[in-house]
C-alpha positions, 0 to 999 in steps of 0.5 A: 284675891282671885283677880291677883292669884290669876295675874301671879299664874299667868305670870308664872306660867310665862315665866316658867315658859321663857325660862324652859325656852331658855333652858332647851337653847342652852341645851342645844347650844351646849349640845353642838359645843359638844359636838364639835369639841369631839369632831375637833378631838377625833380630828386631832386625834386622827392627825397624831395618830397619823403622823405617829404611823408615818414616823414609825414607818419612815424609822423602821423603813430606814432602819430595815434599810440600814440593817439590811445594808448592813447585812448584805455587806457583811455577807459579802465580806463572808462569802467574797474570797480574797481577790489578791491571793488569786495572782491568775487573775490580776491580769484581768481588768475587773479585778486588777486594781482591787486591793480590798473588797469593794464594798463602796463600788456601786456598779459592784453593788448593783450587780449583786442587788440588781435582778438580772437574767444571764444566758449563753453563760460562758466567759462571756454572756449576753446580760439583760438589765432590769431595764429590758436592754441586754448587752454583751458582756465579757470579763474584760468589756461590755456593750452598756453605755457606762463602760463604752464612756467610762472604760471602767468595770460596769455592774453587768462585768462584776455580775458576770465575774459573781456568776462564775465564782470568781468574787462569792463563792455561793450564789446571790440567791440569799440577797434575793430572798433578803430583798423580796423580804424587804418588799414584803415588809414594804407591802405590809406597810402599804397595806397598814396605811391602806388600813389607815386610810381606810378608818379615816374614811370611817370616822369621817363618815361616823362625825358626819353621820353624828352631825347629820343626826344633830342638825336633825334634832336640832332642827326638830328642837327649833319648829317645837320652839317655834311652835310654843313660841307662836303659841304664846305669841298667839296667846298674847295677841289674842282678839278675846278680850276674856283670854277664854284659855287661861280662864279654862286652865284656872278653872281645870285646876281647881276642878281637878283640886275637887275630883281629887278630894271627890277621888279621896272620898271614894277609896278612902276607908270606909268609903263615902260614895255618896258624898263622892258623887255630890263632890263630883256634882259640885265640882262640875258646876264650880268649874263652869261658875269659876271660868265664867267668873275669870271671863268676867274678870279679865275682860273688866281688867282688859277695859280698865287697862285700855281705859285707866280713868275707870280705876277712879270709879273704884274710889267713889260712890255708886250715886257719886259716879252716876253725878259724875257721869251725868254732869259729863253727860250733860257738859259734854257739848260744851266743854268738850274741846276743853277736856279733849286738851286733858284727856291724855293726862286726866281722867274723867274724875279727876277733870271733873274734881280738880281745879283750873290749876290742879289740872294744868300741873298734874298734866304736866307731872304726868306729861313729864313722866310719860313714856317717851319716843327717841323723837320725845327724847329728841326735842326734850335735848333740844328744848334744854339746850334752847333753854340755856341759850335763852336764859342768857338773853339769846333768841332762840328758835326751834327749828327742829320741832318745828319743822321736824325732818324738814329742819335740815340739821338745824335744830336750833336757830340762835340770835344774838347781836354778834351774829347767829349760830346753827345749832344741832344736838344729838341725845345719843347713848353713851355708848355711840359715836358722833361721826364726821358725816354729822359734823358735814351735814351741819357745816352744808346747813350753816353754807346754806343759811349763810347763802340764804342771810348773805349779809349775817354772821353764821356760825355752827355749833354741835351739842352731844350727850356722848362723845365724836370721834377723833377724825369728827374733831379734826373735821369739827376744828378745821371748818371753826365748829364747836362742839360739846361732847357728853353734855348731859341733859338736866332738869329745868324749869318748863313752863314760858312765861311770856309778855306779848306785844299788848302787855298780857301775860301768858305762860305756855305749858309744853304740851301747848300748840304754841310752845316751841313758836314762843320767844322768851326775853329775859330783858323784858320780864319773860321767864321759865316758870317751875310749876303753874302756881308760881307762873300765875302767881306772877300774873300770868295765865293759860294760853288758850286753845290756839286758831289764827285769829288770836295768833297776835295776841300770843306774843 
């Protein structure tokens, strides 16, 4: 009882282990998702925002244009006496041809927005542009480059005409005040999208920092991962074979289930000190015994996992398993080379109980549920194919067992009387794909047997428990290989009954030194036999214990 509840704690405690494990990653993992929805969201908020503010400016910057345009021309078309009444002034060019105040002239509204310095002021005036150059200029000509090409009023003669009262009676001095507003009202702008800038360059630093914090943590998470990690990995590949930590928290455990009581007994009412103090006692020496009697435990059962043949003993009698013992003892010189053919699948109990027969099948029961490697799963495919060949009277050899790696891609060599096909098989899973490059190892083998054997009929065939891709059977149907996709293995019978060349009959289990070198022709009475007993039924026996001496006899 003691032994299972030990085995349901450790379970437990590794379960509880993986699955807190489990618990912090996802945490993490949940954490950085977090993270980076709210970096994304801050981003995106920021770019609406953004470009929120910079379609607000560009529309109040062209409505305050277009407002301020507006009013500009309205009060010129206030303040601008009316040209054609004044007849002393028709004769002077500038104003000759206007008919109407001309609110579409730019030179004439440049003249009003422009920030000039005029001096000399008389009927003419020398005229400095905002571009530093200054120009004579009268009511009938001007030095600039626009009138000397055009010979038309340039802006620096309606300025002039503006400045002696001749189009606007009152000064530019409110288009100017109007015009340093509209730049004051750029500078705020300015100044907002500085202030944006500004908060961006914040918040960028804020993620950063929030990031910078999170890899911390994530970091600090991970080394305490690691380190329960390497704990544990420390606890399972531990070198005591009585796993002295577990066995210390087993005994903790009940020790503190006694200092509990102990404590009940001291502060209950009336309180029971002295019975306290012998609990107390008590508990000290179970908590000793208990951990020395988990040692004792987990060692045994780390001796009956590495040597499972001692779980037999527990179904015998103490005098039965001292016989035992002895008569493998005093045996053991003899037929040493005998069990050591066994000893993989048979315990020492069951060797010495069973019969010749009741071994040799129960070896193969178990040799046929055994954990097996990707090479085991290898040759079992292979062997299952060679035996369908077999059973329709090719010959077959097993090349790929034989040889191992060295076998070139030929896992299967078949005979028959119309020639011989090269055959290699793949036990993959589902789940993969045969590729060209196996169907070009297996044609470069077959050109290579057929150099070797130049007089023979070679041909290829591939075997496959998944599928080929589709250039892998255009290349398969171009070089004349056959293929079988998803060719599932089955079960069938193991053991090769087989008649030599001296007429004995002898049956090779698979696990036999000479299994994969026995031929099996239907034609002359051999076959696949199911279980020992109908092997030997038909007269045949066991192979024995392969050397070179007998190697003639076997076949």
């Amino acid at each position: 009882m003691d032994f299972t509840f030990a085995l349901i704690f450790i379970c437990l405690f590794l379960l509880i282990v993986i699955y807190q494990s489990k618990l912090w990653r996802d945490e993490l993992r949940q954490q950085l998702y977090q993270v980076k929805a709210e970096k994304e969201n801050l981003k995106r908020a920021f770019e609406i925002e953004k470009e929120h503010l910079k379609r607000t400016f560009e529309t109040e910057k062209e409505n305050f244009e277009r407002n301020f345009n507006e009013a500009l021309n309205q009060k010129i078309l206030e303040k601008v006496s009316s040209i054609r009444h004044r007849s002393h002034y028709s004769s002077i060019p500038i104003f000759g041809e206007f008919t109407v105040i001309p609110m579409h002239n730019k030179r004439f509204m440049n003249s009003i927005k422009e920030n000039m310095r005029i001096r000399n002021f008389e009927a003419s005036a020398f005229i400095t542009s905002e571009s530093q150059n200054t120009y004579h200029t009268t009511l009938t000509s001007c030095e600039c480059k626009d009138f000397q090409v055009h010979h038309q009023p340039c802006k620096h003669m309606y300025r002039l005409a503006l400045e002696l009262g001749l189009m606007i009676d009152a000064s530019t001095e409110e288009v100017t005040l109007e015009l340093y507003n509209l730049y004051e009202k750029i500078e705020e702008i300015a100044a907002d999208a500085k202030f944006l800038e500004t908060e961006k360059r914040k918040l960028n630093q804020e993620i950063y920092n929030s990031m910078r914090i999170f890899e911390e943590k994530k970091a600090a998470e991970i080394k305490r991962i690691e380190e329960e990690k390497k704990a544990l990995l420390d606890f399972r590949n531990s070198t005591e074979q009585t796993f002295p930590h577990l066995a210390m928290i087993f005994s903790d455990y009940y020790y503190l289930k006694d200092m509990e009581l102990s404590h009940h007994l001291r502060y209950k009412s009336p309180p029971a000190i002295k019975a306290a103090e012998n609990v107390k006692a008590l508990a000290n020496e179970k908590r000793e015994l208990l951990q020395k009697l988990k040692l004792a435990e987990y060692q045994l059962n780390f001796y009956e996992n590495l040597f499972p043949w001692l779980l037999d003993f527990k179904e015998v009698s103490p005098q039965e398993a001292i016989s035992i013992l002895a008569a493998q003892t005093e045996s053991q010189n003899q037929d040493e080379s005998e069990y050591s053919y066994f000893q993989n699948y048979l315990s020492p109990v069951e060797y010495a109980r069973l019969s010749h027969t009741q071994k040799l099948q129960r070896a193969l029961d178990r040799y046929q549920s055994r954990k097996k490697t990707n090479w085991d799963v290898g040759i079992e495919y292979e062997r299952y194919v060679g035996y369908l060949y077999e059973k329709d009277g090719y010959t077959v050899t097993y090349a790929g067992a034989l040889e191992g790696f060295k076998d070139m891609g030929r896992d299967l060599i078949v005979k028959s009387k119309d020639g011989i096909e090269i055959i290699q098989c793949k036990r993959w899973a589902q789940e993969k794909i045969i590729h060209e490059k196996h169907i070009f190892q297996l044609y470069g083998s077959i050109v290579l047997y057929q150099i070797q054997n130049p007089k023979k009929k070679v041909s290829g065939v591939f075997y496959t428990t998944t599928t080929l891709s589709e250039t892998a059977k255009e290349c398969a149907a171009h070089l004349g290989i056959k293929y079988f996709e998803t060719f599932a293995y089955q079960d069938h019978p193991l053991i090769k009954c087989n008649i030599s060349k001296n007429g004995e009959r002898i049956y090779h289990l698979p696990f036999d030194q000479q299994y994969d070198n026995t031929f099996i022709t239907p034609e002359k009475g051999d076959f696949y036999a199911s279980t020992v007993l109908e092997a030997e039924e038909h007269g045949f026996r066991h192979a024995y214990k392969w050397n070179p001496e007998n190697l003639n006899s076997q076949n």
